[in-house]
PAVO-368385 format. One record per atom (N, C-alpha, C): atom name; x, y, z. Coordinates in Angstrom, 2 decimals, padded with zeros to 5 digits, always signed. Last residue first. Layout:
// PAVO-368385
<'CA',<X,Y,Z>>;
...
***
This chain:
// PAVO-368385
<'N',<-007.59,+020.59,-021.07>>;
<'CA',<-007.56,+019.58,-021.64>>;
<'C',<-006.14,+018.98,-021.64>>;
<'N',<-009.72,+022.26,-018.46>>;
<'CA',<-008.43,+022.20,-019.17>>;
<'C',<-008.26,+020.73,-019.87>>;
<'N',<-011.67,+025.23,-016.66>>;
<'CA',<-011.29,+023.65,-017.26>>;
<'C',<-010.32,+023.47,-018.79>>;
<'N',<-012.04,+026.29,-013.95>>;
<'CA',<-011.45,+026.32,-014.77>>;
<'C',<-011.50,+025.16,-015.50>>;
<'N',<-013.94,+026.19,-011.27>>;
<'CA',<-014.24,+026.63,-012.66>>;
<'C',<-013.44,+026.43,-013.36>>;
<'N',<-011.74,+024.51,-009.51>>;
<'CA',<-012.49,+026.04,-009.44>>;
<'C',<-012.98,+026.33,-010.55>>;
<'N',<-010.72,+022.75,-012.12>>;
<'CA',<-010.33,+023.33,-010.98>>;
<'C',<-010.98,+024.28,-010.85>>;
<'N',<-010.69,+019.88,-014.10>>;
<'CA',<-011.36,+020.95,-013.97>>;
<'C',<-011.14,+021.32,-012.41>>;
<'N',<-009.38,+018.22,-017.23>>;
<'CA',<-009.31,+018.41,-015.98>>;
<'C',<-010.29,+019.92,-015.49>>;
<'N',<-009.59,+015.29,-019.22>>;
<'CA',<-010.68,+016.95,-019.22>>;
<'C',<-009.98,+016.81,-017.12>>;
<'N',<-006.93,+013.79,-020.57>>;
<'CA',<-007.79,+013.78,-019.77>>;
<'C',<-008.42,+015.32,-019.30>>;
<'N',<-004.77,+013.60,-022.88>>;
<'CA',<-006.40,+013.95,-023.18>>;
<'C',<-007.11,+013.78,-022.30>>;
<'N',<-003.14,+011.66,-020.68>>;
<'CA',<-002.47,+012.17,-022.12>>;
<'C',<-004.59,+012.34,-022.73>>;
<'N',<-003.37,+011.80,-017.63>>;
<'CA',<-003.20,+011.34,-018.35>>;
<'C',<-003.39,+012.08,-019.47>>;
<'N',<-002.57,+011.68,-013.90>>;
<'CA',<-002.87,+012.80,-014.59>>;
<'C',<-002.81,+012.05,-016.48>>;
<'N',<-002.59,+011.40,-010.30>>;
<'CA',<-002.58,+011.12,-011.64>>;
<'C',<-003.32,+011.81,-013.02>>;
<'N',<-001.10,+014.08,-008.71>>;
<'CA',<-001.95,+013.31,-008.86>>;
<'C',<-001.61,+012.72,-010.05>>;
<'N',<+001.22,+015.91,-007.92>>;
<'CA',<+001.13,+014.75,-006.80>>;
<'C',<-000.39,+013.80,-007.60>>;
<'N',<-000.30,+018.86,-008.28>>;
<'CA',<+000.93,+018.11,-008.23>>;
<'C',<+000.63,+016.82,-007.07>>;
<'N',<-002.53,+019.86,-009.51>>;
<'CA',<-001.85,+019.15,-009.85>>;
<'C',<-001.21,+018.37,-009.35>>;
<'N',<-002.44,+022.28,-008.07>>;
<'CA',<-003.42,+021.42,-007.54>>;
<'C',<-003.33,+020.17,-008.22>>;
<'N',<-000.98,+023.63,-009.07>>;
<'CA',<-000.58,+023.32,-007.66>>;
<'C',<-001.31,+022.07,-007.60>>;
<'N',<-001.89,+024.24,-011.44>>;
<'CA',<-001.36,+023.79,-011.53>>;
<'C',<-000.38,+023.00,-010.36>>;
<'N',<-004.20,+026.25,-010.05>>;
<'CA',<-005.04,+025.19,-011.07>>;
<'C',<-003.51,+024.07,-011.02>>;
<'N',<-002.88,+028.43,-008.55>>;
<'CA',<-003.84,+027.66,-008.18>>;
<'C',<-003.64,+026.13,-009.02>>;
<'N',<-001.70,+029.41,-011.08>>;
<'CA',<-000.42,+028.94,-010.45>>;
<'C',<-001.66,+027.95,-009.45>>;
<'N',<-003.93,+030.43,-012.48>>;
<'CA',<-003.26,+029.69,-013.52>>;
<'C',<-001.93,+028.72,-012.23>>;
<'N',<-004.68,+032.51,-010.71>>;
<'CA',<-005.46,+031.26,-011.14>>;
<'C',<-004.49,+030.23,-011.73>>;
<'N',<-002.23,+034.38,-010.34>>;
<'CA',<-002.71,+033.07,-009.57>>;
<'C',<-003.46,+031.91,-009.63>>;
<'N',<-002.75,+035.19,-013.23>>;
<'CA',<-001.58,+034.32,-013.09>>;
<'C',<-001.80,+033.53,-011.79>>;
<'N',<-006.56,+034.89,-014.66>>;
<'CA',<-005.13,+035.06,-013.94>>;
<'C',<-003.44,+034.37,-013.63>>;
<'N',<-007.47,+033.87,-017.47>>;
<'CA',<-007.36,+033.25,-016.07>>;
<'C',<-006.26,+034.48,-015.80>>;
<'N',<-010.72,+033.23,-019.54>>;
<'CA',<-009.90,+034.38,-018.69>>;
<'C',<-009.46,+034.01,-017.17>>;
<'N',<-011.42,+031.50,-021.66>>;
<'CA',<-011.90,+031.50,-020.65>>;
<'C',<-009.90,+032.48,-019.77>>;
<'N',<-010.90,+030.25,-024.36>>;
<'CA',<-012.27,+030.68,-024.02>>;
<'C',<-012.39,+031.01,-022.87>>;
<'N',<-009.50,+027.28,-023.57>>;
<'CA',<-009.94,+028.18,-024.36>>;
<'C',<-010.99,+028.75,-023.45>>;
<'N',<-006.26,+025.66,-022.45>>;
<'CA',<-007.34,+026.43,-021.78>>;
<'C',<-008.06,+027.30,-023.03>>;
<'N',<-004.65,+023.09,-022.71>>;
<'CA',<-005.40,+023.94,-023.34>>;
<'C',<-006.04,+023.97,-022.75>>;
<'N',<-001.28,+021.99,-020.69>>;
<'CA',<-002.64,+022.27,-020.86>>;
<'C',<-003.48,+022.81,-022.06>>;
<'N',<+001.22,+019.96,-021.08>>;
<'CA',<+001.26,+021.39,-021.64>>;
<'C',<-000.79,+021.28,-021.42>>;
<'N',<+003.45,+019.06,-018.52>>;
<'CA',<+002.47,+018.94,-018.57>>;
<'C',<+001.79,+020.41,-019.08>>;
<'N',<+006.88,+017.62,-017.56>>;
<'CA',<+006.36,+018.87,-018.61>>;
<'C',<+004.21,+018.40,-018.65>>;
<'N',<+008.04,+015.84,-015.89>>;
<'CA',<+008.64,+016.40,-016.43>>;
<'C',<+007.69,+017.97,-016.93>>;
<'N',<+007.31,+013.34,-013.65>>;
<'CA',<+006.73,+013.60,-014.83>>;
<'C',<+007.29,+015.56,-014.92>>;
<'N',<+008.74,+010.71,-012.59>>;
<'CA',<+008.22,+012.09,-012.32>>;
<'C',<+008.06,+012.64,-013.82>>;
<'N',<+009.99,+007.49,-011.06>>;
<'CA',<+009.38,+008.20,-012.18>>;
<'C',<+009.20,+010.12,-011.79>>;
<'N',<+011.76,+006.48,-009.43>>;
<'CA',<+012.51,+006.61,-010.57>>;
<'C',<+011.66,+007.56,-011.27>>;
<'N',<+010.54,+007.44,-006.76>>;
<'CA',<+012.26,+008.29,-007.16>>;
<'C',<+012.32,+008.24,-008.80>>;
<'N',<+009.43,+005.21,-005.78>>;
<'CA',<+008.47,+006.69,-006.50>>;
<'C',<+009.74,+008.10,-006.89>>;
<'N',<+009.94,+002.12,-007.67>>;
<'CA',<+010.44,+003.01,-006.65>>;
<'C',<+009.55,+004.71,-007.30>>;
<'N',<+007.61,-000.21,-008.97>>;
<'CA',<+008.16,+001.04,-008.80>>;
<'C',<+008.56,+002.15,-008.24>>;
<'N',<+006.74,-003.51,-009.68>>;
<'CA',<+006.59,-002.33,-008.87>>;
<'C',<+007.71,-001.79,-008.70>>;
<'N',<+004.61,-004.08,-012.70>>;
<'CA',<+006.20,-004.13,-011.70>>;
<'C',<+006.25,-002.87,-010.73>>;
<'N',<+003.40,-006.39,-014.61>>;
<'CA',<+002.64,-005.68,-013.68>>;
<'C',<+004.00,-005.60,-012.82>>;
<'N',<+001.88,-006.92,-017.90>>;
<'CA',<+002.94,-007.33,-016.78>>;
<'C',<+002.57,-006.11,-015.57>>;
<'N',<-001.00,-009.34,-018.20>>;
<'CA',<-000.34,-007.91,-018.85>>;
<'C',<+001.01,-007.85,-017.33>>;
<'N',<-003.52,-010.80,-020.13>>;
<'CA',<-001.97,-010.69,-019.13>>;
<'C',<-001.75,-009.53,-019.65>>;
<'N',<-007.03,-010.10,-020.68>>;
<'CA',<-005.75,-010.33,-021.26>>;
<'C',<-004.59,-010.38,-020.33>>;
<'N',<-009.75,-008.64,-019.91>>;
<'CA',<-009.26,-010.15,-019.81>>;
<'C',<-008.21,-010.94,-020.85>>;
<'N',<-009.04,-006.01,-022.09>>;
<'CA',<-009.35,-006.43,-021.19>>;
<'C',<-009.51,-008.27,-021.41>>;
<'N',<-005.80,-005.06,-023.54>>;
<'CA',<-007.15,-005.23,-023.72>>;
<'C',<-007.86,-006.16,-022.26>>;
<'N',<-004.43,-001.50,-023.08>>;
<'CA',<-004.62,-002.98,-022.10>>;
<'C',<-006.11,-003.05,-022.63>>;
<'N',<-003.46,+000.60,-024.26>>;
<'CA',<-003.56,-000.40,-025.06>>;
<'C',<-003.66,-001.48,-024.40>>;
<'N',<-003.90,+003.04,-023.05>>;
<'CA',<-002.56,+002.62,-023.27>>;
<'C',<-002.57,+000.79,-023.42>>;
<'N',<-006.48,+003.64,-023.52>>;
<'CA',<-005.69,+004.59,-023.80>>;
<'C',<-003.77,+003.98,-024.20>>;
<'N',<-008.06,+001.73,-022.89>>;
<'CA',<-007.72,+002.17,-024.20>>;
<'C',<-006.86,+002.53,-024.43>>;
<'N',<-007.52,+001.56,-019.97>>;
<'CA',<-007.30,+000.75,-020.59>>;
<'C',<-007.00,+001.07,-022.18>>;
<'N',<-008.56,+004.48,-019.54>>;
<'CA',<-007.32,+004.69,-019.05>>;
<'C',<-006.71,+003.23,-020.12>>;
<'N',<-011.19,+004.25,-020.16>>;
<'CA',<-010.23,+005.07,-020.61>>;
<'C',<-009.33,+004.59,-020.85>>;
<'N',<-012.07,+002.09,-018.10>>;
<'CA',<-012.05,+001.68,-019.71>>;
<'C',<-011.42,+002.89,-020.25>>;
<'N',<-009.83,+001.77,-015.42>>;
<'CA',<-011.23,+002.94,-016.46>>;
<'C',<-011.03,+001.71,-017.32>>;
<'N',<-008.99,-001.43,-014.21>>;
<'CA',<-009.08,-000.43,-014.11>>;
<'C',<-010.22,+000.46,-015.23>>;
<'N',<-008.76,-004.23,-011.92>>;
<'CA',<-009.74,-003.84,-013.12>>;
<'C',<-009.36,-002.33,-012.81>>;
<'N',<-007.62,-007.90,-012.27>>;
<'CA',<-007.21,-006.21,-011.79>>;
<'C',<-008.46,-005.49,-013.12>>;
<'N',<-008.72,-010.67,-010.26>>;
<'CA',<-008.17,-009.65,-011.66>>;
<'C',<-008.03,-008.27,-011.26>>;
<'N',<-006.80,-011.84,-008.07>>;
<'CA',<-007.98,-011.52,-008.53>>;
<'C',<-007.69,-010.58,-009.96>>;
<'N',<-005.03,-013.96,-005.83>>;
<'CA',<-004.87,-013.46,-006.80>>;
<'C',<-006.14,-013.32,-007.43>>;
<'N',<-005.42,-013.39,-002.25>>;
<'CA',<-005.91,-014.29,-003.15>>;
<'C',<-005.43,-013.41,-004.50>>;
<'N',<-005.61,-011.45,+000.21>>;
<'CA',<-005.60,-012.91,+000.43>>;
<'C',<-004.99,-013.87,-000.80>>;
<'N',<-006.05,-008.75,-001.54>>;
<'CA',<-004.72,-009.12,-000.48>>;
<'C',<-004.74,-010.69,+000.05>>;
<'N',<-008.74,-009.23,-001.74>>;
<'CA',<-007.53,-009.27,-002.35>>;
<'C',<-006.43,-009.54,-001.70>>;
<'N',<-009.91,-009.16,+000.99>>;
<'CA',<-009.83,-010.25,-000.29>>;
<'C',<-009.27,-010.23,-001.14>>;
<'N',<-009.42,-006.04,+001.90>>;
<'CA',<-008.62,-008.27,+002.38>>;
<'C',<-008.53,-009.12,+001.49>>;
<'N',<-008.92,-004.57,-000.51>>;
<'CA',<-009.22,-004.78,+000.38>>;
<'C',<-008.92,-005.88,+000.67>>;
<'N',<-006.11,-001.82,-000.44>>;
<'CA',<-006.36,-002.61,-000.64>>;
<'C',<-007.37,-003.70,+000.03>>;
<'N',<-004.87,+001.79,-001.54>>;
<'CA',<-005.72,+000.74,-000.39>>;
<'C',<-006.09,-000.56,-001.03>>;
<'N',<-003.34,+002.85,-003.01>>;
<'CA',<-003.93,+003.73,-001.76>>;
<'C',<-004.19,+002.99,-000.74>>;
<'N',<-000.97,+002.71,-005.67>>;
<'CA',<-001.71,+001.76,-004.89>>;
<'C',<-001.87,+002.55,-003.52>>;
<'N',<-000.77,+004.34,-008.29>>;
<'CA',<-000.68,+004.55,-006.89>>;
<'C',<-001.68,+003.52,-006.14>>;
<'N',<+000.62,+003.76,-011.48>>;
<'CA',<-000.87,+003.83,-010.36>>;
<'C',<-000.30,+004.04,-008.95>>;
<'N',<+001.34,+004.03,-015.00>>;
<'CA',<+001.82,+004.07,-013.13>>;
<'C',<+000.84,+004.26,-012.60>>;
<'N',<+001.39,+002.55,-018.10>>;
<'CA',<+000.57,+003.01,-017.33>>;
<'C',<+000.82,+002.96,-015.67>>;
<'N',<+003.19,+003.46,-020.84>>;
<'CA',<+003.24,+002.10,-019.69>>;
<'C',<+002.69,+003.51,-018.84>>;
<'N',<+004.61,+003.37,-023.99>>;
<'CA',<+003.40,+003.67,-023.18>>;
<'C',<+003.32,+002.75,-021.98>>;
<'N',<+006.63,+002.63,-025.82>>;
<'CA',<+006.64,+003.62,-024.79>>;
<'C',<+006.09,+003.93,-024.05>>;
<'N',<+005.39,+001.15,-027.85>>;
<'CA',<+006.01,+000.69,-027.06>>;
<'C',<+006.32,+001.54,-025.72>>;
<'N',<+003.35,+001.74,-029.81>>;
<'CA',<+002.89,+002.39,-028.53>>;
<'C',<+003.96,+001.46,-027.32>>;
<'N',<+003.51,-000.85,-031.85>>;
<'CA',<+003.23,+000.45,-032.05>>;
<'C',<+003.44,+001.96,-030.82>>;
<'N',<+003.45,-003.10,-030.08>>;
<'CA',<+004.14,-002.72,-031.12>>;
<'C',<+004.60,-001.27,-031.52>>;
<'N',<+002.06,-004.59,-027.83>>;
<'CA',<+002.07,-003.20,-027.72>>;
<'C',<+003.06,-002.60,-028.98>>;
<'N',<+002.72,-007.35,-027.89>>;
<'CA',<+001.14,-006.69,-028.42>>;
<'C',<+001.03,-005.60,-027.72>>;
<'N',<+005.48,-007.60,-027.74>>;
<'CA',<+004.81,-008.14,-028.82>>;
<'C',<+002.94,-007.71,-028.86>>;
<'N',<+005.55,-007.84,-024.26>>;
<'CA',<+006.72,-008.07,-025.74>>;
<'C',<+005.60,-008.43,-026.19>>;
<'N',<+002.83,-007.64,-022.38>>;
<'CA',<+003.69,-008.00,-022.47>>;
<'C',<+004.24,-007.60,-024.02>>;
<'N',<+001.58,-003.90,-021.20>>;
<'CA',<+001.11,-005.21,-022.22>>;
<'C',<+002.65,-006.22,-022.40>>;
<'N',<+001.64,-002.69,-018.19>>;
<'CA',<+002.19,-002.23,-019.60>>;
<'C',<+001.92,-004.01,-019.97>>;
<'N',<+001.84,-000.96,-015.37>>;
<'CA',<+001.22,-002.14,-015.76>>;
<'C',<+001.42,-001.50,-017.64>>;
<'N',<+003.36,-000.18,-012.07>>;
<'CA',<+003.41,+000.08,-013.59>>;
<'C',<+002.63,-001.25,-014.46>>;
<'N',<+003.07,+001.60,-009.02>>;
<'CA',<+003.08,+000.08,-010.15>>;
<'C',<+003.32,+000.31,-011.45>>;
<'N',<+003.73,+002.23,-005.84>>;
<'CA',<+003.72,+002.83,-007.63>>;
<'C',<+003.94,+001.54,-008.11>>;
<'N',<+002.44,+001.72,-002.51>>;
<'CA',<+003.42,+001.71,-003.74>>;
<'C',<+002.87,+002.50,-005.17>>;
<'N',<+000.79,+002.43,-000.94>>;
<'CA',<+001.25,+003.40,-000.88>>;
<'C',<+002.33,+003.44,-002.03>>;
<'N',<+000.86,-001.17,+000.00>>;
<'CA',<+000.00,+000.00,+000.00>>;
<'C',<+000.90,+001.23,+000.00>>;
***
């Protein structure tokens, strides 16, 4: 609990989208899991997105929270008048969550793609 995982399609049916590998934050777990091997179920987004077909293997490794961090995160904001605190607000509120490639984010009114 409290780890980083990484779950990414084994060699050979991620071809295209080799680079793509999906990190989670494990928060909580309940007993029955933790007893017993169960399937793992995450969005149907998030699955599309980085090419996990469902009831398929897929590898699954756990991840010191040192190696990853995420670098650059470019928003679109239209149509809509922000301040520089707004703008420093909205991106605070960021930090530390999961966050993915076309996910609609929305802070205090603001909303961002």
């Amino acid at each position: 609990i409290g780890a980083i995982i990484e779950l990414f399609p084994p060699d050979g049916q991620n071809q295209e989208r080799r680079n793509k590998h999906l990190f989670l934050e494990v928060k909580s777990l309940s007993p029955d899991v933790q007893a017993k091997a169960t399937p793992l179920s995450i969005n149907a987004e998030l699955a599309s997105e980085f090419r996990l077909a469902g009831l398929r293997d897929i590898c699954i490794r756990v991840v010191d929270s040192n190696e990853i961090s995420l670098d650059l995160i470019e928003l679109s904001i239209k149509d809509q008048a922000l301040t520089r605190s707004d703008m420093w607000r909205f991106t605070s509120s960021l930090a530390g969550k999961c966050v993915f490639l076309n996910q609609k984010l929305e802070f205090a009114g603001i909303r961002a793609q």
